[in-house]
MARVEX-380243 format. One record per atom (N, C-alpha, C): residue in one letter; y, z, x; atom name. Coordinates in steps of 0.05 Angstrom, whole numbers. Example, Ala and Ser with C-alpha at 12.3 -4.5 7.8 and 13.67 -1.06 7.14 Angstrom:
% residues 2
type,north,up,east,atom
A,-114,156,264,N
A,-90,156,246,CA
A,-66,156,264,C
S,-45,142,257,N
S,-21,143,273,CA
S,1,157,258,C
This chain:
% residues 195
type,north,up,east,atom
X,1463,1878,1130,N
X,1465,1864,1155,CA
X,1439,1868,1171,C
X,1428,1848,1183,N
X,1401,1848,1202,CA
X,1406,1838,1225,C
X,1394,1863,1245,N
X,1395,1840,1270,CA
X,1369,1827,1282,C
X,1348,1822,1265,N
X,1328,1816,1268,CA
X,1325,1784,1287,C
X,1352,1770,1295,N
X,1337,1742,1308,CA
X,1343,1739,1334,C
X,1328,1720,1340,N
X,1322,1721,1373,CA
X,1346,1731,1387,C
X,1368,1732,1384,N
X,1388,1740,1408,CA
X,1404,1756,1398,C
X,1398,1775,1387,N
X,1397,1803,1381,CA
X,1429,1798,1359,C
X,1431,1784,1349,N
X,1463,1782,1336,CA
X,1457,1795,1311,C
X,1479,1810,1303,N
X,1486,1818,1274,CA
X,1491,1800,1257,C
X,1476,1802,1239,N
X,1488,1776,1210,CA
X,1501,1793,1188,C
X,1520,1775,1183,N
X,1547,1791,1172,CA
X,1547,1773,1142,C
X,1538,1786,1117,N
X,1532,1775,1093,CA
X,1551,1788,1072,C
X,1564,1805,1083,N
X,1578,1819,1063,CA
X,1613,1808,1061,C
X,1620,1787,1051,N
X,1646,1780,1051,CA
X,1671,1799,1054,C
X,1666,1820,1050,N
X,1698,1848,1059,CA
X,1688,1855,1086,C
X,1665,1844,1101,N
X,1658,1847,1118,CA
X,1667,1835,1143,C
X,1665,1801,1126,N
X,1679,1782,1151,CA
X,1706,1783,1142,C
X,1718,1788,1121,N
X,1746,1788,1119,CA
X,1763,1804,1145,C
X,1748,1833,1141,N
X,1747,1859,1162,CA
X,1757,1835,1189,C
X,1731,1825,1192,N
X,1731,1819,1223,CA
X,1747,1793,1223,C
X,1763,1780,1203,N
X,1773,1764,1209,CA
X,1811,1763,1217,C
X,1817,1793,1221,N
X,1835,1799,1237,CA
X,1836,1802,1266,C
X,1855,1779,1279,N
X,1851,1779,1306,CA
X,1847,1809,1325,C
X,1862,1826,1318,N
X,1863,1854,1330,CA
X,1821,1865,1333,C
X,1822,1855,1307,N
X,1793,1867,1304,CA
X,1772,1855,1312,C
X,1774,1828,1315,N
X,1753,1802,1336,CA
X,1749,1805,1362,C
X,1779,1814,1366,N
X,1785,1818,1399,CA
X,1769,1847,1401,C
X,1767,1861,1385,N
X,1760,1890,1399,CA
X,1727,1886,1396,C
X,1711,1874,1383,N
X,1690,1869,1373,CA
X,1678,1846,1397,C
X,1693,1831,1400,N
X,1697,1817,1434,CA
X,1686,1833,1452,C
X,1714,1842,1456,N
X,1713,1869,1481,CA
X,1686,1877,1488,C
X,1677,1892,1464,N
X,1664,1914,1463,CA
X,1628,1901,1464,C
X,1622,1875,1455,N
X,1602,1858,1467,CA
X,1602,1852,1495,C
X,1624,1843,1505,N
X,1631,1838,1536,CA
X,1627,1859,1554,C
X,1638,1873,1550,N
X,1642,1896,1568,CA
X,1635,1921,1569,C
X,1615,1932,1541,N
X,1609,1952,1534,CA
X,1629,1968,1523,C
X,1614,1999,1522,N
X,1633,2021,1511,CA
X,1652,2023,1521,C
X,1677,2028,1497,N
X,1708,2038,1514,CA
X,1720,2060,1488,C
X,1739,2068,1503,N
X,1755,2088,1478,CA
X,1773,2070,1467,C
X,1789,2079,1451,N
X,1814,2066,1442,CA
X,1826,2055,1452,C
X,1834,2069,1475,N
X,1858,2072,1495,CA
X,1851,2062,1516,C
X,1828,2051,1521,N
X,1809,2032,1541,CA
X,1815,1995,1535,C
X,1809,1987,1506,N
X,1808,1970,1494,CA
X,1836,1957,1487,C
X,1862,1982,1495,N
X,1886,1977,1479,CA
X,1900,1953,1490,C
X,1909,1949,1521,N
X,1920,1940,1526,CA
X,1908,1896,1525,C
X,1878,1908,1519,N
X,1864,1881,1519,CA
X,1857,1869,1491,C
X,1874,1887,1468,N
X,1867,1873,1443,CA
X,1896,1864,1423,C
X,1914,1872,1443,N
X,1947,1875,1439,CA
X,1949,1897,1415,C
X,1950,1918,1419,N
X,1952,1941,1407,CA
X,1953,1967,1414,C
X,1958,1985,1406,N
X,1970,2010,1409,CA
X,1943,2027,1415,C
X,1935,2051,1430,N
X,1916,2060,1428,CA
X,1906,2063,1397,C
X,1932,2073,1383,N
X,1926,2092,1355,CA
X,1921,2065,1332,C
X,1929,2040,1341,N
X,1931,2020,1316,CA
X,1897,2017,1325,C
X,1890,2011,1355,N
X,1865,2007,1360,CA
X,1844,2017,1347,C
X,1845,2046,1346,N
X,1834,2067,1341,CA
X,1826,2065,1306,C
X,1850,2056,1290,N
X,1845,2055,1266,CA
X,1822,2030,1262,C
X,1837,2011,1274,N
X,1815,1981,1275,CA
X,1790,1986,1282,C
X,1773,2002,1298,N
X,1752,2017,1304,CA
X,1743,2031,1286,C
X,1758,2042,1263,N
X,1736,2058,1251,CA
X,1737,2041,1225,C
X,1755,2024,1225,N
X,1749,2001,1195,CA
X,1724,1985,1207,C
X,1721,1964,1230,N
X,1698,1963,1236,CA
X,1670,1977,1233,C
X,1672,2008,1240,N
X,1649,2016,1239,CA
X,1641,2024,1207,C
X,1662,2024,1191,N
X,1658,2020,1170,CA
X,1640,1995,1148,C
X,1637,1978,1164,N
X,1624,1964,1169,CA
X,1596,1954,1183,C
X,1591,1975,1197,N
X,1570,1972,1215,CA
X,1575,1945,1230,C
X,1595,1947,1243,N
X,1598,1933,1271,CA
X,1596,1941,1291,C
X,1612,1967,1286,N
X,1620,1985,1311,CA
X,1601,2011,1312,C
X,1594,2034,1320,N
X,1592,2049,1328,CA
X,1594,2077,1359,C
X,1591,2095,1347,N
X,1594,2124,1368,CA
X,1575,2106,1390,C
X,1591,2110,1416,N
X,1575,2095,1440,CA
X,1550,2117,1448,C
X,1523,2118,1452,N
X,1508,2135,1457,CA
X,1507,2147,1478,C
X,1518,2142,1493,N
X,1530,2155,1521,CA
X,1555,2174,1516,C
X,1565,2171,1491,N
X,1596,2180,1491,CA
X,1592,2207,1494,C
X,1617,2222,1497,N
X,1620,2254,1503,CA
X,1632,2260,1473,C
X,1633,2283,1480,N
X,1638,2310,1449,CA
X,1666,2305,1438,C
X,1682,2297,1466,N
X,1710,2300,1454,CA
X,1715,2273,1445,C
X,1733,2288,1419,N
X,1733,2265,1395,CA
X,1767,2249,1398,C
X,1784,2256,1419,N
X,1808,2252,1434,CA
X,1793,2224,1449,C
X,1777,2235,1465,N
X,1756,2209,1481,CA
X,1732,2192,1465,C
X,1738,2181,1448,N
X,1718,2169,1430,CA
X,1707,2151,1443,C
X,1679,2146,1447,N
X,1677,2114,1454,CA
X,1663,2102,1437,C
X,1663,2082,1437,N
X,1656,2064,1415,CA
X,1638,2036,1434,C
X,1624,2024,1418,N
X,1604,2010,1427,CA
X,1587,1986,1403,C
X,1594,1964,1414,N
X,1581,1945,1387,CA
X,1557,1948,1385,C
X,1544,1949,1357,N
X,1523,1953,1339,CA
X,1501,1929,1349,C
X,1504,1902,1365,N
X,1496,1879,1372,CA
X,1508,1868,1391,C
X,1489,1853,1408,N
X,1501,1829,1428,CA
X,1528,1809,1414,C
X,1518,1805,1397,N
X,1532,1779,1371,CA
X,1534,1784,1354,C
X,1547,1762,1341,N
X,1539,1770,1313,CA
X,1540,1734,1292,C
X,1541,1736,1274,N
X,1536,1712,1262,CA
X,1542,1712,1225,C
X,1551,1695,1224,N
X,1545,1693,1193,CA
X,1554,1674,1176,C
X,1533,1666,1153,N
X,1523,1643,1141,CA
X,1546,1645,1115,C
X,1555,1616,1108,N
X,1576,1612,1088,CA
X,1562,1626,1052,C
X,1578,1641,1046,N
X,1558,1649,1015,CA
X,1574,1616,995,C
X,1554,1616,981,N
X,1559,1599,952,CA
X,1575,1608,939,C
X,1583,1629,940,N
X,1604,1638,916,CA
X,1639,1637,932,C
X,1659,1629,910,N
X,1684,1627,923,CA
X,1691,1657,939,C
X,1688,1675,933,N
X,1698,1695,949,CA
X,1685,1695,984,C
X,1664,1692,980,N
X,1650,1693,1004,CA
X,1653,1658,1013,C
X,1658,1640,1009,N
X,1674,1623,1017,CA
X,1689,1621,1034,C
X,1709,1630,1024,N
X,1739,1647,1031,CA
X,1733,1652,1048,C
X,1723,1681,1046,N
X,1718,1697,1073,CA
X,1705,1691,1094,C
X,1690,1677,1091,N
X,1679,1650,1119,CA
X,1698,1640,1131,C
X,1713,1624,1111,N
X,1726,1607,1120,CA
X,1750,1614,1139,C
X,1765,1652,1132,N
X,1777,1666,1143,CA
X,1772,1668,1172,C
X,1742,1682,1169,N
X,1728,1690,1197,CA
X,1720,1657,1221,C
X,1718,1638,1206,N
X,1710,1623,1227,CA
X,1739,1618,1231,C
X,1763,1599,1224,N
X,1790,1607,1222,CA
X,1794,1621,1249,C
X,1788,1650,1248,N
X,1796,1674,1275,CA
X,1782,1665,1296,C
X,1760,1658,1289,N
X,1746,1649,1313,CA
X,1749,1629,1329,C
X,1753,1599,1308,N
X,1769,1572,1325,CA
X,1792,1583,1346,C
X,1814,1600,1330,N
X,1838,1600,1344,CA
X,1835,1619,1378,C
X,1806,1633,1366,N
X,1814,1650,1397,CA
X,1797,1639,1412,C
X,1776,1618,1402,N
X,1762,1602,1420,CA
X,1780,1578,1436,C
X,1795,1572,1423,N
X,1802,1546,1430,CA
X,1832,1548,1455,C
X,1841,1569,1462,N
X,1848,1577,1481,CA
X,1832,1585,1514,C
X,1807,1587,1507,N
X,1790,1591,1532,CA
X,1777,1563,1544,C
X,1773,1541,1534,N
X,1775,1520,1551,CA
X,1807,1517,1575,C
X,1827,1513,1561,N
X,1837,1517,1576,CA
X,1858,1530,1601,C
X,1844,1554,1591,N
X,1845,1575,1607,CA
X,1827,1574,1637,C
X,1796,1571,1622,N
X,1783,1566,1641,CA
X,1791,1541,1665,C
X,1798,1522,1657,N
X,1809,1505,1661,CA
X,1822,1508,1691,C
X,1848,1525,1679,N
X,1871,1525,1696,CA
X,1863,1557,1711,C
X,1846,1568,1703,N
X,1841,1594,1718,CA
X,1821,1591,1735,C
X,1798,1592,1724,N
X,1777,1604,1733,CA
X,1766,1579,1751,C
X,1760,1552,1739,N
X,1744,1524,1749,CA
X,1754,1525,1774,C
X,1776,1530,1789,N
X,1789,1518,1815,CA
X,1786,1538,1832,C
X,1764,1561,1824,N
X,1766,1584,1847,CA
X,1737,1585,1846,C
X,1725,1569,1829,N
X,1688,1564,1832,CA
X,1676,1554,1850,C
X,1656,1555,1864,N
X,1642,1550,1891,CA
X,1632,1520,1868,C
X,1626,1505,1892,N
X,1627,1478,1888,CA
X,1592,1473,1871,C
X,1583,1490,1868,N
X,1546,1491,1850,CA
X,1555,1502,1825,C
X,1570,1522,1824,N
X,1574,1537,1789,CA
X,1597,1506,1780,C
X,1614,1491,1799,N
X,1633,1473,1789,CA
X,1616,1456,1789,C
X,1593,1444,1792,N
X,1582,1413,1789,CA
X,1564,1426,1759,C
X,1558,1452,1753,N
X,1543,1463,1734,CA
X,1553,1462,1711,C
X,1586,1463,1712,N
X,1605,1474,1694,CA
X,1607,1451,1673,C
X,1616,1443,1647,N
X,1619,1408,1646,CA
X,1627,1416,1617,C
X,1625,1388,1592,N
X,1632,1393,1572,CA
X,1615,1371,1560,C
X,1605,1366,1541,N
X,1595,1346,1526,CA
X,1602,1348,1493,C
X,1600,1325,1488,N
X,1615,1315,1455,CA
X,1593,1294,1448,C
X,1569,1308,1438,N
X,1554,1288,1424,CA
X,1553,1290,1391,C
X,1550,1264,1384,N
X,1545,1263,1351,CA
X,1517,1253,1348,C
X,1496,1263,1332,N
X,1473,1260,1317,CA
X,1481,1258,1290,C
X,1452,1240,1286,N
X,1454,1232,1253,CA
X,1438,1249,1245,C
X,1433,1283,1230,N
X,1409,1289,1232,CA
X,1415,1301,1188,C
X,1389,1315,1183,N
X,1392,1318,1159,CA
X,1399,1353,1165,C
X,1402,1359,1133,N
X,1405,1397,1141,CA
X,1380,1405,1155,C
X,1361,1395,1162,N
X,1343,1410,1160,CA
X,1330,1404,1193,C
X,1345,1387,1194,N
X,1342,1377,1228,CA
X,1359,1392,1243,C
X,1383,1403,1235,N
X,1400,1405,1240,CA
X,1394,1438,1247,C
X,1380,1440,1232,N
X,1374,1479,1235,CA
X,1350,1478,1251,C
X,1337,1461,1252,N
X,1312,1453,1278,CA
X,1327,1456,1304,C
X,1347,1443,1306,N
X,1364,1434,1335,CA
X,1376,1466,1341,C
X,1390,1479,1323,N
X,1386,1504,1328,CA
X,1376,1529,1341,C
X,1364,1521,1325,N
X,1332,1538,1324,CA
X,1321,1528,1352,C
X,1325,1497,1365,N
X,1304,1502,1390,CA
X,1326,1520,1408,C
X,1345,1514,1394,N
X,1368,1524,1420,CA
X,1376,1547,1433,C
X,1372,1561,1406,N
X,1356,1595,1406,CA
X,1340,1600,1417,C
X,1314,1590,1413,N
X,1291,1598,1433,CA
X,1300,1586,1463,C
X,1320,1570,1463,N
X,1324,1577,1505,CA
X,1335,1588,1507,C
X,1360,1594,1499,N
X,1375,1615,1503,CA
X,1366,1656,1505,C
X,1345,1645,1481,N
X,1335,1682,1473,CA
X,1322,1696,1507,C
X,1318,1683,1515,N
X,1305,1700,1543,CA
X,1331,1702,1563,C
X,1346,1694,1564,N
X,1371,1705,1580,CA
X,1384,1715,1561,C
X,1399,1718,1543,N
X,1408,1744,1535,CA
X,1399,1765,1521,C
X,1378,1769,1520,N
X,1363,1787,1513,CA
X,1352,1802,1541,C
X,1349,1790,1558,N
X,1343,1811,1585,CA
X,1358,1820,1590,C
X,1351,1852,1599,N
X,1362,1866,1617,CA
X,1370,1876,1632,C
X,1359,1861,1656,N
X,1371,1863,1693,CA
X,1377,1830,1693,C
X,1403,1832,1705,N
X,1415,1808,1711,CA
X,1404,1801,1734,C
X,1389,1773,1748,N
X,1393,1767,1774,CA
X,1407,1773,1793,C
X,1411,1771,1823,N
X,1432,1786,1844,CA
X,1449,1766,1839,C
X,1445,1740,1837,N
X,1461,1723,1842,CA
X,1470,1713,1815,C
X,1477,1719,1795,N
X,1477,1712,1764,CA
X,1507,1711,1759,C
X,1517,1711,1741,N
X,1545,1711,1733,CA
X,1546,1711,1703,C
X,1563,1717,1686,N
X,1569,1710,1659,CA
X,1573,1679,1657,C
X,1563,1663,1632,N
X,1569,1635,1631,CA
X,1571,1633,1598,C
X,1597,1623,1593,N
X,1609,1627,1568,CA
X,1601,1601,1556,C
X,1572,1594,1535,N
X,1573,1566,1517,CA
X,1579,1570,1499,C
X,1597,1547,1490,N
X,1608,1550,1463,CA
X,1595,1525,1444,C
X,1586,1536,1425,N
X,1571,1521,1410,CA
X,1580,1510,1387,C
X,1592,1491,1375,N
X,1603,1482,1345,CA
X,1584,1463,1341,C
X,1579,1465,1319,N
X,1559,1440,1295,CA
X,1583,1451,1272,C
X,1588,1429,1272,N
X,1611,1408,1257,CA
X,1602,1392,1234,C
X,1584,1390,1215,N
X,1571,1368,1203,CA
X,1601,1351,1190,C
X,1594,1323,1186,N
X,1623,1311,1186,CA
X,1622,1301,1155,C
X,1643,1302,1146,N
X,1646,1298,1106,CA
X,1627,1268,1111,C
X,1617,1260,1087,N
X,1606,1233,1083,CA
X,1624,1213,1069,C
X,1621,1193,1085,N
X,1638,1177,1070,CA
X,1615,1146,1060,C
X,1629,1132,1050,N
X,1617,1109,1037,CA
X,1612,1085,1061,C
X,1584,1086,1061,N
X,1565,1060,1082,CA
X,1566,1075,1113,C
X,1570,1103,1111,N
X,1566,1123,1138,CA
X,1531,1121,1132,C
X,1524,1118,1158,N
X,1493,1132,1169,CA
X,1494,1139,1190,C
């Protein structure tokens, strides 16, 4: 696994890897733990629907993995563990072979379902208590391009380089806030006389 690209994410190549993370318990804590920083078990429990001790196990199967790790701030006592993600993100590319297939297909799978509850959430929570500049900011768009693979990792790729300088910095503005984009590229099956 490397976290070598612009916005510091882990790439996850090892199929028992994304299988690992393709249990909701363990997305959510891997979530968490990007969001909000270090927590113990028993910090993370009530926000990943789990037990301190089921938590606790899910934490060290992660770090078994190099997702997770000992938070570098953490203290001695091993009662108080904290734990802390290995990366901002993380990411990872479909393998050619059926097993790693699979296991993509698992992990993106976990991901649709816990994504696709936060539109409207946001929705009915958060949009109607927003000052009227973060609500004219806020929006949704559904565009389709005709592009090739290779355009398509261009469009990417520029998208990365705007993004890489805000999450990659370190002092937030006074006036800043978290702003959650959710990004799908969808390429669509081909059919006969499509361009």
């Amino acid at each position: 696994m490397d976290s070598g690209n612009r916005l510091g994410d882990i790439e996850i190549t090892d199929p028992k890897a994304m299988r690992a993370l393709a249990h909701p318990v363990r997305l959510a804590i891997l979530e968490r733990l990007q969001r909000h920083g270090p927590a113990t078990a028993s910090q993370l429990s009530p926000h990943v629907g789990a037990t301190p001790s089921v938590t606790s196990w899910h934490l060290r199967h992660l770090a078994g993995f190099g997702l997770v790790r000992d938070a570098v701030e953490g203290g001695t006592d091993r009662r108080e563990r904290r734990w802390e993600a290995v990366a901002r993100g993380f990411r990872f590319e479909v393998p050619d072979d059926e097993d790693g297939t699979s296991a993509a297909r698992a992990l993106s799978w976990e991901m649709f379902a816990r994504a696709a509850e936060l539109p409207e959430r946001w929705a009915t929570e958060t949009e109607p208590a927003l000052e009227p500049a973060w609500r004219r900011l806020s929006g949704l768009a559904n565009t389709r391009v005709v592009v090739t693979a290779e355009e398509l990792a261009a469009i990417e790729d520029a998208v990365e380089a705007v993004l890489a300088p805000y999450v990659m910095r370190d002092e937030r503005p006074e006036d800043s806030r978290g702003v959650r984009l959710l990004r799908y590229m969808l390429p669509e099956a081909t059919e006969a006389g499509d361009a």
